[in-house]
MDAnalysis code that builds the backbone (N, CA, C; Angstrom):
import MDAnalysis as mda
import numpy as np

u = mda.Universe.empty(252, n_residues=84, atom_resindex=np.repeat(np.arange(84), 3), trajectory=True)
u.add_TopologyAttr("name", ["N", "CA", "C"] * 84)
u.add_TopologyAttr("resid", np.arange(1, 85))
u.add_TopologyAttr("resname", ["UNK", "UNK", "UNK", "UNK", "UNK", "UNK", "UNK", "UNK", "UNK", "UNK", "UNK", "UNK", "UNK", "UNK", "UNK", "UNK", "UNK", "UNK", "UNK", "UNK", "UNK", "UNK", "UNK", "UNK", "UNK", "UNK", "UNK", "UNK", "UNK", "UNK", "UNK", "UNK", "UNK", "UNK", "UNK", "UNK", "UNK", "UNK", "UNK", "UNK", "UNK", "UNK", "UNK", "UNK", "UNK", "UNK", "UNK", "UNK", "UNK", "UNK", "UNK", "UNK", "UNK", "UNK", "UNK", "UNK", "UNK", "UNK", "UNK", "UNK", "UNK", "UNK", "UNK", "UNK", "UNK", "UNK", "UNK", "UNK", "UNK", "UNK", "UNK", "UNK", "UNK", "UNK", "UNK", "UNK", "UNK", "UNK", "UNK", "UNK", "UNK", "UNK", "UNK", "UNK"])
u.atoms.positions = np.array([
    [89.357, -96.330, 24.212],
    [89.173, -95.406, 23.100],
    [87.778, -95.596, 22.512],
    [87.205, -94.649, 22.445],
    [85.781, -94.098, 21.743],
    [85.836, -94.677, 20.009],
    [85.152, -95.556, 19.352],
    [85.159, -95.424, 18.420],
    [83.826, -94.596, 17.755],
    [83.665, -94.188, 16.099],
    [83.013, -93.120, 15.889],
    [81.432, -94.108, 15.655],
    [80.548, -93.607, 15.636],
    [79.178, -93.655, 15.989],
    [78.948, -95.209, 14.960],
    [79.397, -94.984, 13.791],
    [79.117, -96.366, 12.462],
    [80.281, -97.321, 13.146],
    [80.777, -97.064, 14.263],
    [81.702, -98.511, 14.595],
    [81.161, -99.446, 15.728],
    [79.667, -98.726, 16.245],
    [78.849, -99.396, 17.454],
    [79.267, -100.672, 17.595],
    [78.759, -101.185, 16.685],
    [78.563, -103.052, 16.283],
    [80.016, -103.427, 15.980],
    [81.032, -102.901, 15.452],
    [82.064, -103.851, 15.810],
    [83.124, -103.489, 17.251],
    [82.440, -102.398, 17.974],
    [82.985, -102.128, 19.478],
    [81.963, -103.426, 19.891],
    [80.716, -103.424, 19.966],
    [80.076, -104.113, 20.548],
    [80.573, -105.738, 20.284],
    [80.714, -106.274, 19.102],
    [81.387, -107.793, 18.678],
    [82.766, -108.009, 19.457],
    [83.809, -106.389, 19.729],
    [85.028, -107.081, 20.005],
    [84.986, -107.040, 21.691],
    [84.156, -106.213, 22.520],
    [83.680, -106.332, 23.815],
    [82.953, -107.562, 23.843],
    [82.468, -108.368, 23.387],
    [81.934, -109.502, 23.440],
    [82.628, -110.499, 23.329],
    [83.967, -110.272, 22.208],
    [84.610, -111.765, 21.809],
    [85.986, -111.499, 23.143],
    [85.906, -110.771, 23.513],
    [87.314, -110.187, 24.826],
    [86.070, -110.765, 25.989],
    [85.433, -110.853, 26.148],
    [84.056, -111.563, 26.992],
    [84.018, -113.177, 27.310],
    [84.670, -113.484, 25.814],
    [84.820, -114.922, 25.690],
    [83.147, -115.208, 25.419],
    [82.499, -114.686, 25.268],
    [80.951, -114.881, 24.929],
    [80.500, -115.076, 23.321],
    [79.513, -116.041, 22.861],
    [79.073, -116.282, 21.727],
    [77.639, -115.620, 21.945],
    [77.078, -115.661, 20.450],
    [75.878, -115.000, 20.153],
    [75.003, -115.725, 20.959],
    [75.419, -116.767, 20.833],
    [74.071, -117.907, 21.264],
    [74.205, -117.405, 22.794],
    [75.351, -117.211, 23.689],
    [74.891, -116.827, 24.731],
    [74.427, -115.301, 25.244],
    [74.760, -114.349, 24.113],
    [74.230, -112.881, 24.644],
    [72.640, -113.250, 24.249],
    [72.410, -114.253, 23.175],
    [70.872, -113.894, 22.906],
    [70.042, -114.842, 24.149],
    [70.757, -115.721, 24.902],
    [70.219, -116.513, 25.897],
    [69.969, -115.675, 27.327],
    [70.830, -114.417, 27.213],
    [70.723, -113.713, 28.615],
    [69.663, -112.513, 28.204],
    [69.579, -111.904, 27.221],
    [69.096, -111.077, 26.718],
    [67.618, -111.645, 26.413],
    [67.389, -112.238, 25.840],
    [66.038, -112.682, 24.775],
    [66.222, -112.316, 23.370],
    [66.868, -111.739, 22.986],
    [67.501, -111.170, 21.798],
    [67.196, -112.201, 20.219],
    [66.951, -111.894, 19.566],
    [67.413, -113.198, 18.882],
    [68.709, -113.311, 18.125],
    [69.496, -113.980, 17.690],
    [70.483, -113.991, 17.186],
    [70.952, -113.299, 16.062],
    [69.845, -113.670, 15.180],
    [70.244, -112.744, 13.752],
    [69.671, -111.103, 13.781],
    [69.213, -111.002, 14.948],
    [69.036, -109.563, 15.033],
    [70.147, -109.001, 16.026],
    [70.846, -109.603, 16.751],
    [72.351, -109.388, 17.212],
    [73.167, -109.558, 16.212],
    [73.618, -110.202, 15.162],
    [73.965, -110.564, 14.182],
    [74.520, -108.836, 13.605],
    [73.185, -108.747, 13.171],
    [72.882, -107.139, 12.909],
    [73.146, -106.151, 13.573],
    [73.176, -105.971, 14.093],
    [73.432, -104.620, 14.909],
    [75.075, -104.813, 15.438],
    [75.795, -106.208, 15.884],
    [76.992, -105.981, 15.201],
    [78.057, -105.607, 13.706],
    [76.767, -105.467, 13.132],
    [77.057, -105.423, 11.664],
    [76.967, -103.602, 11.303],
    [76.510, -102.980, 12.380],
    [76.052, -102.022, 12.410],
    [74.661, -101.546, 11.191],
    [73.459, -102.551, 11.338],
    [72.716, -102.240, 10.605],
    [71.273, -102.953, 11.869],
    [70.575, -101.321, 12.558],
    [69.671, -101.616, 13.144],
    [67.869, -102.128, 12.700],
    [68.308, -102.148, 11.260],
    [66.740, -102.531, 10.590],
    [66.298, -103.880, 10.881],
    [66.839, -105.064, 11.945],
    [65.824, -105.699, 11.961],
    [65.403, -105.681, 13.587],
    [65.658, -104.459, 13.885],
    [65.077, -104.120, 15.311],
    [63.681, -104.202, 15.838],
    [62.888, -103.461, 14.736],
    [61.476, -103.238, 14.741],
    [61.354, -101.696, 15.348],
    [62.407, -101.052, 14.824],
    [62.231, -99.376, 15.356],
    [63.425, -98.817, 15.985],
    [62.987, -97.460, 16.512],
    [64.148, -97.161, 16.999],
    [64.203, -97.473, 18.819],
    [62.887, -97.791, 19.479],
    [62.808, -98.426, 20.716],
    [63.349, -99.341, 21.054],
    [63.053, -100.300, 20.017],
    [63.886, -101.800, 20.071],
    [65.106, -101.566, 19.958],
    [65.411, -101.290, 18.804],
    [67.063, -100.797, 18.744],
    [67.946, -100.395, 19.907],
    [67.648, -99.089, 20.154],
    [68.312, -98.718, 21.652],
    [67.940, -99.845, 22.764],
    [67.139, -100.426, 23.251],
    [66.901, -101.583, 23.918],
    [67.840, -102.602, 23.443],
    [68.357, -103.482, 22.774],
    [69.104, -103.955, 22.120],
    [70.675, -103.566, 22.656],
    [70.607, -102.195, 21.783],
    [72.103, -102.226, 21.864],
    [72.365, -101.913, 23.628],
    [71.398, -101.044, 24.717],
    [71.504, -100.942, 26.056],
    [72.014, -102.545, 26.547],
    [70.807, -103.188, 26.161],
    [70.977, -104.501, 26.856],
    [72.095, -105.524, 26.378],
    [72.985, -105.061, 25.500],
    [74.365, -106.147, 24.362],
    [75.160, -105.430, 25.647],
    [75.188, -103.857, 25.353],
    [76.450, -103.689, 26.278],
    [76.250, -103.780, 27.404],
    [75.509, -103.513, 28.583],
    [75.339, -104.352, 29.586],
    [76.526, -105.674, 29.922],
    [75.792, -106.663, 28.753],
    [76.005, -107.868, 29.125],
    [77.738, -108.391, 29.006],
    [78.040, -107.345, 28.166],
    [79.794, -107.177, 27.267],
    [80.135, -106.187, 28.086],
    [79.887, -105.807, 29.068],
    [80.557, -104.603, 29.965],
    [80.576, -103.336, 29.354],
    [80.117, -103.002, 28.693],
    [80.259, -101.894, 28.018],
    [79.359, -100.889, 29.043],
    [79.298, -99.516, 28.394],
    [78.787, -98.243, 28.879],
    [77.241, -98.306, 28.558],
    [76.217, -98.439, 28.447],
    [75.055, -98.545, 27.958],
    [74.615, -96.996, 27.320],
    [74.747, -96.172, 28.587],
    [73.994, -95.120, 28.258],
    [75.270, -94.297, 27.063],
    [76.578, -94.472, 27.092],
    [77.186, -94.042, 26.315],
    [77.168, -94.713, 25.018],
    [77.183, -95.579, 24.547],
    [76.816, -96.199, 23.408],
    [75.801, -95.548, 22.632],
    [74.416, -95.944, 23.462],
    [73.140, -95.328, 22.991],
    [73.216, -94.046, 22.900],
    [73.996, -93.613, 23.625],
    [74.089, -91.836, 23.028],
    [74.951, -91.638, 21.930],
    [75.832, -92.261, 21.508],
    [76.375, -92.164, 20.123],
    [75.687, -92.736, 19.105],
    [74.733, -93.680, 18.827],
    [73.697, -93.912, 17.407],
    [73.026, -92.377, 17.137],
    [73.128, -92.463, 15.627],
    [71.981, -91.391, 15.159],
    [70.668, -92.046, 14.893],
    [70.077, -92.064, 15.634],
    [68.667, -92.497, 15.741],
    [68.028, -92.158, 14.663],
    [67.972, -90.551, 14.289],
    [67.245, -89.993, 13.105],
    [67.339, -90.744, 11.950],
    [68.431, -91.363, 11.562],
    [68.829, -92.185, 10.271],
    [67.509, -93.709, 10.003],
    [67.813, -93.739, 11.232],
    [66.345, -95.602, 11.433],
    [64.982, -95.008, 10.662],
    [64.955, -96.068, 10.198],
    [63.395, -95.986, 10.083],
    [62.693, -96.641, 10.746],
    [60.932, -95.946, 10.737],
    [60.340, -96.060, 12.100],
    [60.129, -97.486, 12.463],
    [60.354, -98.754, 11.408],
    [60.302, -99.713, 11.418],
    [59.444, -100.669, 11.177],
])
């Protein structure tokens, strides 16, 4: 089931904790840093550094959590970010 666009980050946290995976290891496969994964499970992309990073981010979380990449990233409203 699809959740709606403001539920990214806690689809993305519960595909991760069903993963059996901690932060410390998505930010070890990724480069990510933690408290900016932190965030964006929180559903708040401002410490991305934009909306490039951001979608990079959330592509590369679900990836790693099995998720859909390109479907994810197509549900954020990008327009909302600021440019960072």
């Amino acid at each position: 089931m699809l959740s709606p666009e403001g539920a990214i980050g806690e689809e993305l946290r519960h595909a991760r904790d069903n993963a059996g995976l901690s932060l410390d290891e998505i930010s070890s496969r990724t480069k990510i840093r933690v408290r900016i994964l932190e965030s964006i499970e929180a559903n708040d992309y401002s410490m991305c550094g934009g909306e490039t990073y951001a979608r990079s981010h959330v592509r590369q979380m679900a990836k790693v959590v099995g998720l859909d990449p390109d479907e994810l990233v197509g549900r954020v409203n990008w327009s909302t970010l600021d440019s960072g």
